[in-house]
C-alpha positions as CSV (number, residue, x, y, z in Angstrom):
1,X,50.2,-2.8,-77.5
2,X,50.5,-6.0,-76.1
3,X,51.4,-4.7,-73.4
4,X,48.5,-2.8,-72.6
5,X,46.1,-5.6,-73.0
6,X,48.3,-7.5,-70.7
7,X,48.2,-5.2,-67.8
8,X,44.4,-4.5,-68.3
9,X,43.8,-8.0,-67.9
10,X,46.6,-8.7,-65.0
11,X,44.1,-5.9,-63.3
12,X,40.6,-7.6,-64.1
13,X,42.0,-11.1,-63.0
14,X,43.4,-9.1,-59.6
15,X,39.5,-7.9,-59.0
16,X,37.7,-10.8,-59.9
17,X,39.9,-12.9,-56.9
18,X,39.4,-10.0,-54.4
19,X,35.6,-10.2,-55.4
20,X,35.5,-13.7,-54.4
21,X,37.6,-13.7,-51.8
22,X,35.1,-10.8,-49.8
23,X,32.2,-12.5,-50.4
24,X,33.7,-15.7,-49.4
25,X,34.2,-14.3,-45.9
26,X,30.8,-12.7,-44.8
27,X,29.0,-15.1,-42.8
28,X,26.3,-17.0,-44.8
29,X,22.7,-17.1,-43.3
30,X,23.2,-20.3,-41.5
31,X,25.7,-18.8,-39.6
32,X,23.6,-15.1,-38.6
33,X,20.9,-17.9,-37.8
34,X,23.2,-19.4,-35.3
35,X,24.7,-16.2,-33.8
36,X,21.0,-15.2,-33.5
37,X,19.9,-18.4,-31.6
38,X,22.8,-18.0,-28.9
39,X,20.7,-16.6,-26.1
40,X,22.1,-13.8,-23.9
41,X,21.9,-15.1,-19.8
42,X,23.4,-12.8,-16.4
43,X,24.7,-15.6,-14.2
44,X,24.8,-15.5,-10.4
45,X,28.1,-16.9,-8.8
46,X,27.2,-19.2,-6.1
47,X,29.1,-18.3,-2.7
48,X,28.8,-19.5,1.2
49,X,27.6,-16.9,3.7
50,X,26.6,-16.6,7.1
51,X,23.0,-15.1,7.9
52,X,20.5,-14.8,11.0
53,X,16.6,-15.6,10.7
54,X,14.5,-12.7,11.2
55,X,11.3,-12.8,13.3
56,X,8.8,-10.6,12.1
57,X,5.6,-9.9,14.7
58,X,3.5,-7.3,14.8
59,X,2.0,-5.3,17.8
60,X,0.0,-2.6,19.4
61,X,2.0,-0.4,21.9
62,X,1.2,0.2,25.5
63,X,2.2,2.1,28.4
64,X,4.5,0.8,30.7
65,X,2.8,1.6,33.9
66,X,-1.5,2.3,33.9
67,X,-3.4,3.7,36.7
68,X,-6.9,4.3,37.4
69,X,-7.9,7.2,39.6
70,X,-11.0,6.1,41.5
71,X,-12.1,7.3,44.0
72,X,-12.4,6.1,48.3
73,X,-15.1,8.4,49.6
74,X,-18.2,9.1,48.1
75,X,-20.1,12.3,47.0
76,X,-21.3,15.1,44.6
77,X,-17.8,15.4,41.4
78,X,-17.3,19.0,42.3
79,X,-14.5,19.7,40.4
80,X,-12.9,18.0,37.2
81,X,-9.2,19.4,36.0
82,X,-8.1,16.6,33.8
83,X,-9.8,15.6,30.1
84,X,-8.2,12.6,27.8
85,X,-4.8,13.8,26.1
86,X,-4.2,15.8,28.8
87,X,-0.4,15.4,30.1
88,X,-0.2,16.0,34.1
89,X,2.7,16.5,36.4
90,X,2.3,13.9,39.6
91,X,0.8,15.6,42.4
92,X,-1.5,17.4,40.1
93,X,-4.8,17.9,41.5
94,X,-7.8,15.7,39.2
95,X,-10.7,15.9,40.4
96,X,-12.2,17.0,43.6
97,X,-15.4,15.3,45.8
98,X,-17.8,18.0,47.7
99,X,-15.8,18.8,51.4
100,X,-18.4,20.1,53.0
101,X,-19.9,16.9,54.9
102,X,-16.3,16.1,55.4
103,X,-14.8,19.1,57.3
104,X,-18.1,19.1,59.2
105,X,-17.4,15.5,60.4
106,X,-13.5,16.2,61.2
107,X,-15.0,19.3,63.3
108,X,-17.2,16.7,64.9
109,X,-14.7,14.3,65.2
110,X,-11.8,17.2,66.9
111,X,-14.8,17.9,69.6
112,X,-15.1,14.3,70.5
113,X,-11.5,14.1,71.3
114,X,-11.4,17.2,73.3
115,X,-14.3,15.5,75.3
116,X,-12.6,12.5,75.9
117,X,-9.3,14.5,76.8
118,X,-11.0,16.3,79.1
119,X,-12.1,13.3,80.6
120,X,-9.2,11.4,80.6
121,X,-7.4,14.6,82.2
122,X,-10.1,14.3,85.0
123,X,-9.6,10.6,85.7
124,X,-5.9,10.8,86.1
125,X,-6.3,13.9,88.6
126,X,-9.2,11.3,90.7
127,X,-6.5,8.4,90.4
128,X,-3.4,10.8,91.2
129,X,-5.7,12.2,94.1
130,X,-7.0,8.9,95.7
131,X,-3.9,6.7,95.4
132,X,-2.9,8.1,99.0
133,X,-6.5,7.3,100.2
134,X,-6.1,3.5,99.1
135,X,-2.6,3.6,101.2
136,X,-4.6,5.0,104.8
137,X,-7.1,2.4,104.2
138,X,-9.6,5.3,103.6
139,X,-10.4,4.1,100.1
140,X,-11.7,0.7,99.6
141,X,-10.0,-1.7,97.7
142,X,-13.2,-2.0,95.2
143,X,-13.5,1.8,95.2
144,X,-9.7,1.6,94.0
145,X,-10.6,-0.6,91.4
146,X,-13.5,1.2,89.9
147,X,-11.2,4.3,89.6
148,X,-8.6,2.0,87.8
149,X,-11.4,1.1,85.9
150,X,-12.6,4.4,85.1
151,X,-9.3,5.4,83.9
152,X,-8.9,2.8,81.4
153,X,-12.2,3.2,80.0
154,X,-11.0,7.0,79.5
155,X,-8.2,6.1,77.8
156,X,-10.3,3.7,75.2
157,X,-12.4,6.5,74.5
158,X,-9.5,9.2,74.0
159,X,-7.7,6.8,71.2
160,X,-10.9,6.1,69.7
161,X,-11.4,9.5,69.6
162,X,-8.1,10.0,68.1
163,X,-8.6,7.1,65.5
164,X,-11.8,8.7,64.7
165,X,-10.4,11.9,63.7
166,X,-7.0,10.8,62.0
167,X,-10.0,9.0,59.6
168,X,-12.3,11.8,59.1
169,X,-9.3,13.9,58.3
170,X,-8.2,11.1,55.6
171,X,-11.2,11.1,54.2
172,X,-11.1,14.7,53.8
173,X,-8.3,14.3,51.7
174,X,-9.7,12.0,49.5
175,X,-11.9,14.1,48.4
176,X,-9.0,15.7,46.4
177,X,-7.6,13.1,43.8
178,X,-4.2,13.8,42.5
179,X,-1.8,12.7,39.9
180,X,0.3,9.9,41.2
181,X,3.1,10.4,38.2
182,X,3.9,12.1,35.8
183,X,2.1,10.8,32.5
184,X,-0.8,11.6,30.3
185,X,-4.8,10.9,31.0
186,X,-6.0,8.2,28.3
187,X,-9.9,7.8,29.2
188,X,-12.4,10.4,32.2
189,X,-16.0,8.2,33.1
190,X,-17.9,10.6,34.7
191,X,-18.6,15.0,34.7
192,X,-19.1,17.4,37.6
193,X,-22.2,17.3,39.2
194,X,-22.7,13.0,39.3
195,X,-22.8,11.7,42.5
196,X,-19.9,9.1,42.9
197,X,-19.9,6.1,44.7
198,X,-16.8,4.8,46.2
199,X,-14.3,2.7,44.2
200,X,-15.6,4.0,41.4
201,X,-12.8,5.0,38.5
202,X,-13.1,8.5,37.7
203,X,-10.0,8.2,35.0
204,X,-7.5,6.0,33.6
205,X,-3.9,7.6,33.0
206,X,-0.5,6.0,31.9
207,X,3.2,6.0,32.3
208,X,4.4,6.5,28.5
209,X,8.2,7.2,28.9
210,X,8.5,3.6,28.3
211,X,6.1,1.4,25.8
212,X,5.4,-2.2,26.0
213,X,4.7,-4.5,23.0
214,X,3.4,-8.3,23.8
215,X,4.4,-10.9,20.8
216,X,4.1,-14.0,20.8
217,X,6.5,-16.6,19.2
218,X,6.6,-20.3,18.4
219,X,8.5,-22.7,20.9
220,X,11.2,-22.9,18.1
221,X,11.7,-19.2,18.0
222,X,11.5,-18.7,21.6
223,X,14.8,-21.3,22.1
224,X,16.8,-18.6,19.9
225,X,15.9,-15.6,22.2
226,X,16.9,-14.1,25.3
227,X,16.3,-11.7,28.1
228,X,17.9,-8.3,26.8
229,X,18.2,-9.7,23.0
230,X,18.2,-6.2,20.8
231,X,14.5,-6.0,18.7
232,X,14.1,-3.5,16.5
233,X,10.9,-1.4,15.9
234,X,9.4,0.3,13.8
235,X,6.1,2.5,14.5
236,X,3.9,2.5,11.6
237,X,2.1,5.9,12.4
238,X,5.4,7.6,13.2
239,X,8.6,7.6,10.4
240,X,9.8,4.4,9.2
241,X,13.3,4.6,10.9
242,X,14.0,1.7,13.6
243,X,14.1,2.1,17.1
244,X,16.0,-0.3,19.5
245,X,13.7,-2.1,22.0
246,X,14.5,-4.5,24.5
247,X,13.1,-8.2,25.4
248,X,12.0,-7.6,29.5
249,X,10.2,-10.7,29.7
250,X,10.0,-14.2,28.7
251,X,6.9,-16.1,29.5
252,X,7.1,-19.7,30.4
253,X,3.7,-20.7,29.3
254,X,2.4,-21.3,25.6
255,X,-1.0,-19.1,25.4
256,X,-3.6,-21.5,25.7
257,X,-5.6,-19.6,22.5
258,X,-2.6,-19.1,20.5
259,X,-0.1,-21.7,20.9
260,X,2.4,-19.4,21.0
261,X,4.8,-17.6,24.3
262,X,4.0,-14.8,25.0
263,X,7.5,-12.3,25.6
264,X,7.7,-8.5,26.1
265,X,9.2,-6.0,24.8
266,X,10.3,-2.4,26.2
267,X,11.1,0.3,24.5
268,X,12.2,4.2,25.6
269,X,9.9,7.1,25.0
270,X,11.5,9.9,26.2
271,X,9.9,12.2,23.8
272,X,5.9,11.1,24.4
273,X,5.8,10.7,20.5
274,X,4.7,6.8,20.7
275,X,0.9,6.6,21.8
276,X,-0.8,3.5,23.5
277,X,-2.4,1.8,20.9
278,X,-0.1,2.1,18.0
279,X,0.7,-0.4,15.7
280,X,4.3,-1.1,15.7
281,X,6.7,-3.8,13.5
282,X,9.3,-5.8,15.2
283,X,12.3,-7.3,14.0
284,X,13.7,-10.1,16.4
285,X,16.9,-12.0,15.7
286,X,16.4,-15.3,15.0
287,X,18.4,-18.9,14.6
288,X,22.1,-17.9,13.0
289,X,23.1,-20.2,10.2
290,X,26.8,-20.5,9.3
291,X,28.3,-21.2,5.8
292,X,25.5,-22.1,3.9
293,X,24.7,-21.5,-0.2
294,X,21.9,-18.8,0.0
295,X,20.7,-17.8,-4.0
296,X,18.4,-15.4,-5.2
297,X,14.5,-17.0,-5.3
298,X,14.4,-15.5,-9.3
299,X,16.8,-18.2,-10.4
300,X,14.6,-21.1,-9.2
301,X,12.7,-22.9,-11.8
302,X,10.2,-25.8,-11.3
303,X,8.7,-28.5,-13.1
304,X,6.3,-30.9,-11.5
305,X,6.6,-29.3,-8.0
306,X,10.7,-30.1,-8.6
307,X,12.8,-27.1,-8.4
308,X,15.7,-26.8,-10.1
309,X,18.2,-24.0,-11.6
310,X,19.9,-23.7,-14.9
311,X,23.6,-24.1,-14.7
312,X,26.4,-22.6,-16.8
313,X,29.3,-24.9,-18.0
314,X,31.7,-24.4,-20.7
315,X,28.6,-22.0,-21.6
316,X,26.1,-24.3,-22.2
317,X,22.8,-24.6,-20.0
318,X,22.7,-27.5,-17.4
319,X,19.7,-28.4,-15.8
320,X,20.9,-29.2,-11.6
321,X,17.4,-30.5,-9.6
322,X,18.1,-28.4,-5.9
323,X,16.6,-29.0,-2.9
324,X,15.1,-25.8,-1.1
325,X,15.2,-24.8,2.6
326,X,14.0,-21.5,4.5
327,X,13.2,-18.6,2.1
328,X,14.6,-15.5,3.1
329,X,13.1,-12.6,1.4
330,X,13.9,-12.4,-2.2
331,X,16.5,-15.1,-1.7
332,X,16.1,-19.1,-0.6
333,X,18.7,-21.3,1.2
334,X,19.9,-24.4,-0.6
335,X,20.3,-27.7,0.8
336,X,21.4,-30.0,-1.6
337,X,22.8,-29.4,-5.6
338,X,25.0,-26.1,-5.5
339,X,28.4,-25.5,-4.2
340,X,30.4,-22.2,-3.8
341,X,31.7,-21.3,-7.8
342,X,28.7,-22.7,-9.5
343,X,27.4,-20.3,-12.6
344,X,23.6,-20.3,-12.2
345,X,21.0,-18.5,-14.4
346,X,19.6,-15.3,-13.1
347,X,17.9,-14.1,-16.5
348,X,18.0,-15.1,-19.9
349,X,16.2,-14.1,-23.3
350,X,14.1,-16.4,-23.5
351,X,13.5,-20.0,-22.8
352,X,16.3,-21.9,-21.4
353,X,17.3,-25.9,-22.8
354,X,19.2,-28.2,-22.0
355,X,22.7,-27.9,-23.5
356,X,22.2,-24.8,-25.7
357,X,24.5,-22.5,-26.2
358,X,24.9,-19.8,-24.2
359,X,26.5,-15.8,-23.8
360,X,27.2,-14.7,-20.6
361,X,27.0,-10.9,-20.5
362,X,27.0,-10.6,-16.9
363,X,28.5,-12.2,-13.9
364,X,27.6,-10.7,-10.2
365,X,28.2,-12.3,-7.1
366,X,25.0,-10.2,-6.0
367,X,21.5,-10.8,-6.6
């Protein structure tokens, strides 16, 4: 019997130390308060890199080569083939000017020189006829020269005939405008049935297998670039994919309006797809860095116009003052206050002091 008590009590001691023990080990409210207060943060790793400044410009496209079709002679617009948009083959007939006062004038002008052929053909036979007269003393020496005389004045009037008709036949053919290359008519003026005067532009066409973009850059931009540098571009009407231009020229002038240098840009267009007057984006390459601490603009904090960034040792927060240089994008370069390894503060729950505690959850060496 005694035992039995003993046991039973052996047992209720046992439980009443395992009771206290349990409870002795679950973490009071002081401590939850001070897991709770630990604030969660993702760090960045800081690291060197290399990187090249971008120039970014934008510009309207336009043809490589433009003509305007005017016109040399003058008369009634008889015929019109060509309307904006339309793309022409070179040697494509335009437009056309009334012929009809012109072939009259070249059939005018063909008469004349038979005349003065037939004239000249007649002088020669009196020269070739009297020479022997002149040698018998028959012919007077001034009767010699008025033949001589005669002759010349026959040949004047045979090339002037000649120079007459080789220009009345040119202007016959000037009444037919063609295509000088192969491209596509941007603007026509004037309709059949106006009466044109000369040098006036009856259409303007261009050359668009290769586009031309003007951009101008600073005189710290320009020292980074080159004939032949690679620019990318980017049409806004068209997809957004890049295509690879060229720089063709350089100017060596600052724009007296802009301050900036003017340069150009070519690039192909062997499909016709890229219009004069688009608006196009260009990517130029700009002054290359080396080894420099670039982090992402998100972990920059500031307080009275002084940036800084949080730092992460022995994980507690440090504030580290930095001193900022070119922003690139989402991301700036650092001057001064980092060095490759640092643990910087990308995002954290909360507001951020000064030797808190802190648990790092994250760790990227990518913004």
């Amino acid at each position: 019997m005694y035992d039995h008590f003993k046991n039973k009590g052996l047992c209720f001691v046992f439980c009443a130390f395992c009771t206290v023990f349990f409870v002795g080990c679950e973490p009071g409210p002081d401590q939850i308060e001070l897991r709770e207060k630990i604030k969660k943060v993702e760090v960045f790793i800081v690291k060197t890199e290399d990187f090249e400044e971008t120039i970014v410009a934008s510009a309207v496209a336009s043809a490589h080569m433009e003509y305007r079709i005017s016109t040399e002679v003058s008369g009634l617009l008889k015929i019109k083939q060509a309307e904006w948009g339309d793309r022409v083959k070179k040697g494509e007939t335009l437009f056309e000017i009334d012929s009809e006062n012109f072939i009259l004038i070249v059939k005018a002008k063909k008469a004349a020189l038979a005349r003065a052929l037939a004239q000249l053909g007649f002088m020669q036979a009196e020269h070739k006829r009297k020479k022997p007269l002149l040698q018998s003393k028959t012919l007077s020496q001034a009767g010699w020269e008025k033949l001589q005389f005669d002759l010349a004045a026959a040949i004047s009037e045979k090339n002037q005939a000649q120079v007459a008709l080789d220009q009345a036949q040119r202007n016959l053919r000037l009444t037919v405008l063609k295509s000088p290359i192969d491209g596509m008519i941007l603007e026509t003026y004037h309709d059949t049935g106006e009466v044109i005067a000369v040098g006036t532009v009856l259409a303007r066409m261009a050359d668009t297998t290769w586009m031309t973009f003007d951009v101008g850059v600073s005189d710290l931009e320009l020292s980074h670039l080159n004939l032949g540098d690679t620019v990318f571009v980017r049409i806004d009407a068209l997809s957004k994919e890049e295509r690879k231009g060229q720089i063709t020229r350089i100017s060596g002038n600052a724009s007296p309006t802009r301050g900036t240098f003017p340069l150009e840009v070519r690039l192909e267009n062997a499909k016709r797809s890229i219009l004069p007057g688009m608006v196009a984006r260009l990517r130029l390459s700009g002054e290359k860095h080396k080894t420099q601490v670039i982090i992402p603009m998100m972990a920059i904090h500031q307080e009275n116009d002084i940036p800084f960034v949080f730092l992460v040792q022995d994980q507690k927060a440090l504030r580290r003052p930095v001193k900022l240089g070119k922003v690139l994008g989402d991301r700036v370069l650092i001057q001064k206050g980092l060095k490759p390894g640092d643990a910087i503060v990308l995002i954290a729950q909360g507001r951020l002091k000064i030797g808190e505690p802190l648990d790092v959850i994250q760790a990227s060496v990518k913004p």
